[in-house]
PASEBA-1860 file (N, C-alpha, C; in nm, 3 decimals):
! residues 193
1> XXXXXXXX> 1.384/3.711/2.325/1.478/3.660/2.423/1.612/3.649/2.356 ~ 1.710/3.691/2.434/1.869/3.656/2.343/1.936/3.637/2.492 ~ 2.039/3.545/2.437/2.129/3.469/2.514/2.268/3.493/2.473 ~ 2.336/3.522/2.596/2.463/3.536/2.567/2.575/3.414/2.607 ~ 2.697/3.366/2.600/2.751/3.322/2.690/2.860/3.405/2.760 ~ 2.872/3.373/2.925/2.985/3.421/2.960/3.116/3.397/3.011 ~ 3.217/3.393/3.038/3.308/3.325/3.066/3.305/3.188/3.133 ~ 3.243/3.191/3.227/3.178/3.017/3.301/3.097/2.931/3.173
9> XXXXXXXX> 3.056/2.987/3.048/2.987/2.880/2.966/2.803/2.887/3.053 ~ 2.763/2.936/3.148/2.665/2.939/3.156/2.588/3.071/3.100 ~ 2.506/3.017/2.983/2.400/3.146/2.908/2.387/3.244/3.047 ~ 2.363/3.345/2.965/2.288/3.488/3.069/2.136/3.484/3.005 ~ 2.007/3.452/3.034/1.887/3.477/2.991/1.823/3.629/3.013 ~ 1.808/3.719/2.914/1.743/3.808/2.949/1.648/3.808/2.862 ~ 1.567/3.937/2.901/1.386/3.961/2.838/1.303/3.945/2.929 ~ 1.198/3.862/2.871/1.125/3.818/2.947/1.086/3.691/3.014
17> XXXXXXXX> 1.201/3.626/3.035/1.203/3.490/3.098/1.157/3.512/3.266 ~ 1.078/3.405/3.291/1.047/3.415/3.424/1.159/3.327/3.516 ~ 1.159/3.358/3.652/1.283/3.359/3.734/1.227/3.166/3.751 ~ 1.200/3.091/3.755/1.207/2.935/3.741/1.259/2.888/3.604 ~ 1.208/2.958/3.497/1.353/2.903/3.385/1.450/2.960/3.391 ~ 1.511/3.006/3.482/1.661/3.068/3.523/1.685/2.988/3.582 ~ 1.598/2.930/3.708/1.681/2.846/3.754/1.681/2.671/3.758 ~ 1.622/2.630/3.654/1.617/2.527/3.607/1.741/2.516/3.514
25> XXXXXXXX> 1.742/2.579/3.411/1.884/2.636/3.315/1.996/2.604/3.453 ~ 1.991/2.696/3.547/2.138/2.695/3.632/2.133/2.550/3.667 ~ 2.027/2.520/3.732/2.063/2.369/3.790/2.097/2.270/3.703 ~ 2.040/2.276/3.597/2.130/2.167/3.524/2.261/2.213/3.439 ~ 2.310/2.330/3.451/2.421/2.391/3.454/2.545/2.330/3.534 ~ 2.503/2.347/3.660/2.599/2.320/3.759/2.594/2.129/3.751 ~ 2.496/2.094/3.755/2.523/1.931/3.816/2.564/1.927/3.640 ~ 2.590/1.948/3.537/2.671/1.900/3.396/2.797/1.934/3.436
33> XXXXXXXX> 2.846/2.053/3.470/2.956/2.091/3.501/3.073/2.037/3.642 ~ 3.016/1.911/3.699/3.007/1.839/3.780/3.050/1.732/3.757 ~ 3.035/1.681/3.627/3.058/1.560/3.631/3.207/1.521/3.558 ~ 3.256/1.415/3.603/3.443/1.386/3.590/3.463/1.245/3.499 ~ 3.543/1.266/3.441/3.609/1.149/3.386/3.535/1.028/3.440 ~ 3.575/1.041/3.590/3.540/0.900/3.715/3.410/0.874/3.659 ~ 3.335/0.997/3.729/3.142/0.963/3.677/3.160/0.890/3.579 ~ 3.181/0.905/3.447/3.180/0.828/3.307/3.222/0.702/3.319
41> XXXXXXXX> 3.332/0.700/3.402/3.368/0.542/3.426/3.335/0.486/3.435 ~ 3.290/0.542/3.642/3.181/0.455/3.701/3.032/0.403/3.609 ~ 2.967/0.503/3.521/2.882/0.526/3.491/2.843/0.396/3.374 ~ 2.971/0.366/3.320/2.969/0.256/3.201/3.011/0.111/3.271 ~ 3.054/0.115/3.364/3.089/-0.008/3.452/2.983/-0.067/3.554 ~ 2.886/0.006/3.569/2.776/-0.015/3.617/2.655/-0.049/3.511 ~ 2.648/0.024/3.369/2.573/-0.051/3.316/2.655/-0.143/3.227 ~ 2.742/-0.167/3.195/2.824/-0.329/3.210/2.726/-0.460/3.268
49> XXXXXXXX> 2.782/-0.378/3.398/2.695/-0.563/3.524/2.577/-0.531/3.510 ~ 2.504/-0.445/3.523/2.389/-0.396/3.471/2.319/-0.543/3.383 ~ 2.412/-0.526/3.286/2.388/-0.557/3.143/2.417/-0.716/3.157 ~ 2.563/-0.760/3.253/2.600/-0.886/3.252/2.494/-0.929/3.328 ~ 2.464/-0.890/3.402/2.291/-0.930/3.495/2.196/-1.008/3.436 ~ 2.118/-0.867/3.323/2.012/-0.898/3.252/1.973/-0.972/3.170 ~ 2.144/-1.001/3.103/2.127/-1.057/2.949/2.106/-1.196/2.973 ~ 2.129/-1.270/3.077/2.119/-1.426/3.075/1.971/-1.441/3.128
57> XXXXXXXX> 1.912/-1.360/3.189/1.747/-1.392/3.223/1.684/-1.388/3.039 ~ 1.747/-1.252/3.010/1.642/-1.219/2.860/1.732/-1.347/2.786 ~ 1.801/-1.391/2.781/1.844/-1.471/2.660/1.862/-1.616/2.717 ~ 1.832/-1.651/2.802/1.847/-1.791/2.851/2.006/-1.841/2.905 ~ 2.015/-1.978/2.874/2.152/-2.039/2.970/2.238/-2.038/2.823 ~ 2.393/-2.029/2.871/2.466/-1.971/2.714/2.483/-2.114/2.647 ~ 2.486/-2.069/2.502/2.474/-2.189/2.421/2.550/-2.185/2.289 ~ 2.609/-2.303/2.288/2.712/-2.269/2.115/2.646/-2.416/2.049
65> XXXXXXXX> 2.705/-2.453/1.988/2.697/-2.586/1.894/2.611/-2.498/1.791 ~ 2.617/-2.382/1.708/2.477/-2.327/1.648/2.331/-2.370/1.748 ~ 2.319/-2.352/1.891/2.217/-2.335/1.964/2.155/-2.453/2.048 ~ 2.253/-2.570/2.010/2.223/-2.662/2.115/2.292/-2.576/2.268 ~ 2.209/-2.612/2.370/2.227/-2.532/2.518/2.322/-2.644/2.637 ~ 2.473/-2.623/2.661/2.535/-2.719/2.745/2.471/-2.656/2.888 ~ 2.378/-2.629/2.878/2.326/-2.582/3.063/2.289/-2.708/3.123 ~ 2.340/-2.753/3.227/2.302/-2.857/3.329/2.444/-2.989/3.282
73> XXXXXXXX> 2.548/-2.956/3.159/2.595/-3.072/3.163/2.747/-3.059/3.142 ~ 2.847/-3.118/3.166/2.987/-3.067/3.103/2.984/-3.130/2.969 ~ 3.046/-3.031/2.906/3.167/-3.093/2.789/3.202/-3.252/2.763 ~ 3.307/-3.251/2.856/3.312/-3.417/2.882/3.210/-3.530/2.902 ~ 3.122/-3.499/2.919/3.050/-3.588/2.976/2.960/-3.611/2.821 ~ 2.923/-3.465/2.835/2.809/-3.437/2.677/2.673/-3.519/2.659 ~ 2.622/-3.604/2.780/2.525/-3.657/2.767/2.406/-3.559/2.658 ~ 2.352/-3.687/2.612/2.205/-3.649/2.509/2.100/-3.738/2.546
81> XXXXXXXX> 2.016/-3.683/2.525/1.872/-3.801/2.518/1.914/-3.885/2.388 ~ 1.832/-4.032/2.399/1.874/-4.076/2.342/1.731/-4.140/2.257 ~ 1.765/-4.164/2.133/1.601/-4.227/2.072/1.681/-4.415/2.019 ~ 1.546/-4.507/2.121/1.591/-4.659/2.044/1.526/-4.652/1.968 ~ 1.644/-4.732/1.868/1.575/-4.816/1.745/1.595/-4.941/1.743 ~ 1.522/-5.024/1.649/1.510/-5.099/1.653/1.671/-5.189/1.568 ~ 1.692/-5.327/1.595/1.821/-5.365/1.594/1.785/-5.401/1.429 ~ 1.668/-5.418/1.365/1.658/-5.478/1.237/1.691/-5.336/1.161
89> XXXXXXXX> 1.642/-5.214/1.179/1.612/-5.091/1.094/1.707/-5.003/1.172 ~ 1.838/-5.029/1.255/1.909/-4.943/1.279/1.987/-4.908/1.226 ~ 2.037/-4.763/1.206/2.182/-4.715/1.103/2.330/-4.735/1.181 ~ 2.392/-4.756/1.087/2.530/-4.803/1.113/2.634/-4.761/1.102 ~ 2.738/-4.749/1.193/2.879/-4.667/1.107/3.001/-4.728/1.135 ~ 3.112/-4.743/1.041/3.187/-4.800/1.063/3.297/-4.663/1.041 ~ 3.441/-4.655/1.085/3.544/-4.595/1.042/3.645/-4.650/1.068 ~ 3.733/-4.570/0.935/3.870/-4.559/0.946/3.960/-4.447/0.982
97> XXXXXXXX> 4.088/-4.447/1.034/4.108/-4.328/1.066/4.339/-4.381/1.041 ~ 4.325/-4.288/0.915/4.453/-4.321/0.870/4.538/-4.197/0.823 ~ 4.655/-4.198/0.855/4.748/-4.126/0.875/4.787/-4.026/0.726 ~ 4.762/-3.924/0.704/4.766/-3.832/0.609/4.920/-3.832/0.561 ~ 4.921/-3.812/0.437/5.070/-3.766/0.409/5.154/-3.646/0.370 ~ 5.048/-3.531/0.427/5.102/-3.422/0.479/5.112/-3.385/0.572 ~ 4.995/-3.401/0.676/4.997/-3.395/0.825/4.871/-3.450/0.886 ~ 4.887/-3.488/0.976/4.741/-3.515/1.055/4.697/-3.641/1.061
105> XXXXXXXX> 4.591/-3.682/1.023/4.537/-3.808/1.033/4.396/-3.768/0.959 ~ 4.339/-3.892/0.890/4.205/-3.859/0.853/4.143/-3.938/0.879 ~ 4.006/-3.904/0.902/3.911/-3.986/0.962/3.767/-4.039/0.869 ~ 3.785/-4.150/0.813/3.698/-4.200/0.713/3.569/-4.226/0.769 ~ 3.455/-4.199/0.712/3.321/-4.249/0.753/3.251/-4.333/0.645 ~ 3.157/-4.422/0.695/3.103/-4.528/0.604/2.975/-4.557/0.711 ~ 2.832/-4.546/0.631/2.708/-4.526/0.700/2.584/-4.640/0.622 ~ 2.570/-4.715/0.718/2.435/-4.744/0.631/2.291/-4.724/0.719
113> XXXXXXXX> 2.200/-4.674/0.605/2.075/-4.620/0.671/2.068/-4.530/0.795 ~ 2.130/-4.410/0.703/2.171/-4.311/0.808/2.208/-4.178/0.670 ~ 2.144/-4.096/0.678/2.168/-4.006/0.577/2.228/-3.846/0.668 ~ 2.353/-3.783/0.671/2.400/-3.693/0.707/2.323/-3.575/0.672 ~ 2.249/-3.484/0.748/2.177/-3.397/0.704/2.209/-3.223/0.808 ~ 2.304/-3.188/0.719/2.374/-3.048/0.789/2.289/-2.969/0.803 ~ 2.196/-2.913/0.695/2.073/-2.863/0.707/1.986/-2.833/0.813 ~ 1.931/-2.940/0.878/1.838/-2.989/0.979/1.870/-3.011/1.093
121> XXXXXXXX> 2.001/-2.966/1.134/2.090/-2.970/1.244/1.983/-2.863/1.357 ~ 1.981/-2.939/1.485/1.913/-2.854/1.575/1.709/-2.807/1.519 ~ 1.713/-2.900/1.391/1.570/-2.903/1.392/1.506/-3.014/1.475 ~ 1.353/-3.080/1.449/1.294/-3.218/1.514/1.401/-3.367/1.409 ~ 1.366/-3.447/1.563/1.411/-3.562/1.469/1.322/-3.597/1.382 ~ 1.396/-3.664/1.276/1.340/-3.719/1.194/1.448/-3.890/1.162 ~ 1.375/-3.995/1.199/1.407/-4.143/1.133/1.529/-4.123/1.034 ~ 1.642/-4.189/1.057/1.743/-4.214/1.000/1.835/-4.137/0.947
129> XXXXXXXX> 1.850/-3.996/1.003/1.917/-3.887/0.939/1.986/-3.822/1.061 ~ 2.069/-3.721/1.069/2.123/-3.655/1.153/2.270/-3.603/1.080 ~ 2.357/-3.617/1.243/2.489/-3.569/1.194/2.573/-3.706/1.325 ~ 2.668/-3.662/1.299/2.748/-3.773/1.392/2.833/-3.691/1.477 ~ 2.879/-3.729/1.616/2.946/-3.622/1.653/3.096/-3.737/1.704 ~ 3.214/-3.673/1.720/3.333/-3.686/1.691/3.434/-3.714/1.822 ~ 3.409/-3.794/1.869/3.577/-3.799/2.050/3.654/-3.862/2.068 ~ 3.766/-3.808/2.082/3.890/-3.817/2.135/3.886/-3.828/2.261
137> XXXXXXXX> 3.952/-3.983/2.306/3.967/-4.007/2.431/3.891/-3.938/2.526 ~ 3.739/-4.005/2.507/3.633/-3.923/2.561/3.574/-3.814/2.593 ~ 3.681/-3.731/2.484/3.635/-3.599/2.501/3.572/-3.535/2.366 ~ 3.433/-3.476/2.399/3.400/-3.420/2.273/3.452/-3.376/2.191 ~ 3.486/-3.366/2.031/3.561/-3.297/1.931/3.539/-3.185/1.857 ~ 3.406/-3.244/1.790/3.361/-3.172/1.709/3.211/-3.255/1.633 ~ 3.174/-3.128/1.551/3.057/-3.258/1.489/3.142/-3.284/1.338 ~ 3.062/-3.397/1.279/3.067/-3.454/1.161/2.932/-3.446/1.049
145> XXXXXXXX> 2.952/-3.382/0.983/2.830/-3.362/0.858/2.849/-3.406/0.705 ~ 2.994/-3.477/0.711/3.031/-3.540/0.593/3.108/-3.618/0.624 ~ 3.159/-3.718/0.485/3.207/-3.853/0.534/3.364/-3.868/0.585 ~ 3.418/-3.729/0.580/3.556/-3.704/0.616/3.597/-3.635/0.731 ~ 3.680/-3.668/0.793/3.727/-3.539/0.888/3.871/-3.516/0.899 ~ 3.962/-3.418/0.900/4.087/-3.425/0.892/4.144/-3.381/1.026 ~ 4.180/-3.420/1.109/4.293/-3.428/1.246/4.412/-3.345/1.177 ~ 4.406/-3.197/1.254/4.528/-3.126/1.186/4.658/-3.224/1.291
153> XXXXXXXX> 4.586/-3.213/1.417/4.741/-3.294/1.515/4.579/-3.378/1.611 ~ 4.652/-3.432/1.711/4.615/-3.545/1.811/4.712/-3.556/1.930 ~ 4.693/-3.606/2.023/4.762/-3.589/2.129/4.839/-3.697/2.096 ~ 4.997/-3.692/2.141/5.048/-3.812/2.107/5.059/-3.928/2.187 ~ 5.091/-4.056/2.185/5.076/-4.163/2.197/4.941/-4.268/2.180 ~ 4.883/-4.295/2.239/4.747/-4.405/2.201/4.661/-4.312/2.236 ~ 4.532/-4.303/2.092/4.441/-4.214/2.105/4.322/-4.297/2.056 ~ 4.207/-4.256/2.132/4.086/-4.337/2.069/4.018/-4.242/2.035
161> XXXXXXXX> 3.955/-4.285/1.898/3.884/-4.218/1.819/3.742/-4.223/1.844 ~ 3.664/-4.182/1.842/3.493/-4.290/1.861/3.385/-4.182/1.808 ~ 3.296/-4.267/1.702/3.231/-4.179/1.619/3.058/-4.217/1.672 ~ 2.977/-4.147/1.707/2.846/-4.186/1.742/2.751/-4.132/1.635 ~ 2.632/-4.172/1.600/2.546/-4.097/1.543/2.391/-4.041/1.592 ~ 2.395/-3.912/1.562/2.304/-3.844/1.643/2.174/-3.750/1.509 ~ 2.089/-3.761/1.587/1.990/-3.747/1.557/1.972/-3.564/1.506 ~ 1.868/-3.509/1.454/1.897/-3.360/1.404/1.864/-3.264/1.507
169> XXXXXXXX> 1.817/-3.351/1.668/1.800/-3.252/1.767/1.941/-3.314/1.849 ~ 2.038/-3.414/1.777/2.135/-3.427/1.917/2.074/-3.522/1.973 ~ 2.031/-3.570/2.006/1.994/-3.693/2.051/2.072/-3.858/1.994 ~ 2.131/-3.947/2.107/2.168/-4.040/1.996/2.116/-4.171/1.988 ~ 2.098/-4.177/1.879/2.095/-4.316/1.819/2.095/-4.442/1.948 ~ 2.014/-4.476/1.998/2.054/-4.633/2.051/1.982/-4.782/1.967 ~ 2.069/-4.867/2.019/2.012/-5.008/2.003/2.009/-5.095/2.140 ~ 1.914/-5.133/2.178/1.904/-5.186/2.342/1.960/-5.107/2.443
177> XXXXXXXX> 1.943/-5.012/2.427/2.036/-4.901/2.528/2.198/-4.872/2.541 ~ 2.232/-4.903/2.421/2.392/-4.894/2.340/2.404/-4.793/2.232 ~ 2.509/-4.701/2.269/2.479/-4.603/2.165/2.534/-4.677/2.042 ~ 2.522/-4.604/1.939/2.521/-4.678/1.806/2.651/-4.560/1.763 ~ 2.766/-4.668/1.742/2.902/-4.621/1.757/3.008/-4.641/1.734 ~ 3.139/-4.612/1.642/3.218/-4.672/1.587/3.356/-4.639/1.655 ~ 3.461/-4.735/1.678/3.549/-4.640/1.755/3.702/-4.693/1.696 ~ 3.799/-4.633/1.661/3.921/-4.694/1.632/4.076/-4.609/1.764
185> XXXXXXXX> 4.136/-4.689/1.760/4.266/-4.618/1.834/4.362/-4.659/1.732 ~ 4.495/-4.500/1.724/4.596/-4.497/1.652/4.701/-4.473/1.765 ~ 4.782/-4.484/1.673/4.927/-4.444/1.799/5.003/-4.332/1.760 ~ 4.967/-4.224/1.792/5.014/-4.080/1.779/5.158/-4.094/1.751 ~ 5.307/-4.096/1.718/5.451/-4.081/1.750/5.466/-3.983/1.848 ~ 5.516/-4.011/1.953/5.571/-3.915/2.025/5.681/-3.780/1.962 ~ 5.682/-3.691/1.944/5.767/-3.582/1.896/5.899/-3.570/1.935 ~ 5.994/-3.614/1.820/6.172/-3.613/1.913/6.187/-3.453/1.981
193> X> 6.260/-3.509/2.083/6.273/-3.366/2.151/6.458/-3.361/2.111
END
């Protein structure tokens, strides 16, 4: 069998080819030679949504914190389950939060019976360990896994700080149904205009 091409780009089959692989060859000849820029477009924009479709059934509700899941709650709000302890064997935190002398503000931590454990973040709880998580005027910040935190800026005028401590699944800390929680307010300077 030898094949030529001819000006159209479609082979010429001769020999002994039978007349259905001729025209199998043509048909997918013509519908290749068919297809436009558009097709390709369309073609990738459809498996796109396709794709934006599928991926939240196969992968669940979207999730950051390294894999804690905000599905069912806002930001602001940030509710957690919460584990009591008891008021004799509960951990404690106190802070400070004082004004840097390059920029910012820093935020001091001081813990008793309560061991910071970055590690174990998003594992099971375990009794007296976790991480602490960090808000500004009731709004979530950030987490805390050591005894410092540095405020590059803050919103200005009166800001409350408030430090809670949470457990290594997120969960926080209560005592009689009070989260277990430290909170200070500074007074931002307003910026001369």
């Amino acid at each position: 069998m030898t094949a030529t091409a001819n000006p159209q780009t479609i082979p010429q089959i001769t020999g002994t080819q039978d007349d259905a692989k001729k025209r199998t060859w043509l048909s997918l000849s013509r519908v290749t030679d068919k297809l436009t820029p558009a097709y390709f477009v369309y073609s990738m924009a459809a498996a796109f949504l396709l794709g934006a479709w599928i991926a939240p059934m196969i992968m669940g509700p979207h999730t950051s914190h390294m894999g804690h899941t905000h599905a069912g709650h806002a930001h602001s709000v940030h509710a957690h389950t919460q584990i009591e302890v008891s008021a004799a064997n509960a951990p404690s935190v106190a802070i400070d939060v004082v004004r840097d002398t390059m920029s910012g503000w820093n935020l001091l931590l001081t813990l008793d019976n309560f061991a910071l454990t970055p590690g174990s973040v998003n594992e099971a709880h375990v009794a007296g360990e976790g991480h602490a998580h960090i808000y500004v005027n009731g709004q979530k910040h950030a987490r805390l896994y050591a005894d410092a935190y540095h405020f590059s800026s803050l919103p200005a005028g009166e800001v409350e700080i408030t430090v809670t401590l949470n457990a290594n699944d997120h969960s926080e800390f209560v005592v009689d149904g009070e989260r277990i929680q430290a909170s200070a307010t500074v007074v931002n300077p307003i910026p001369a205009m």
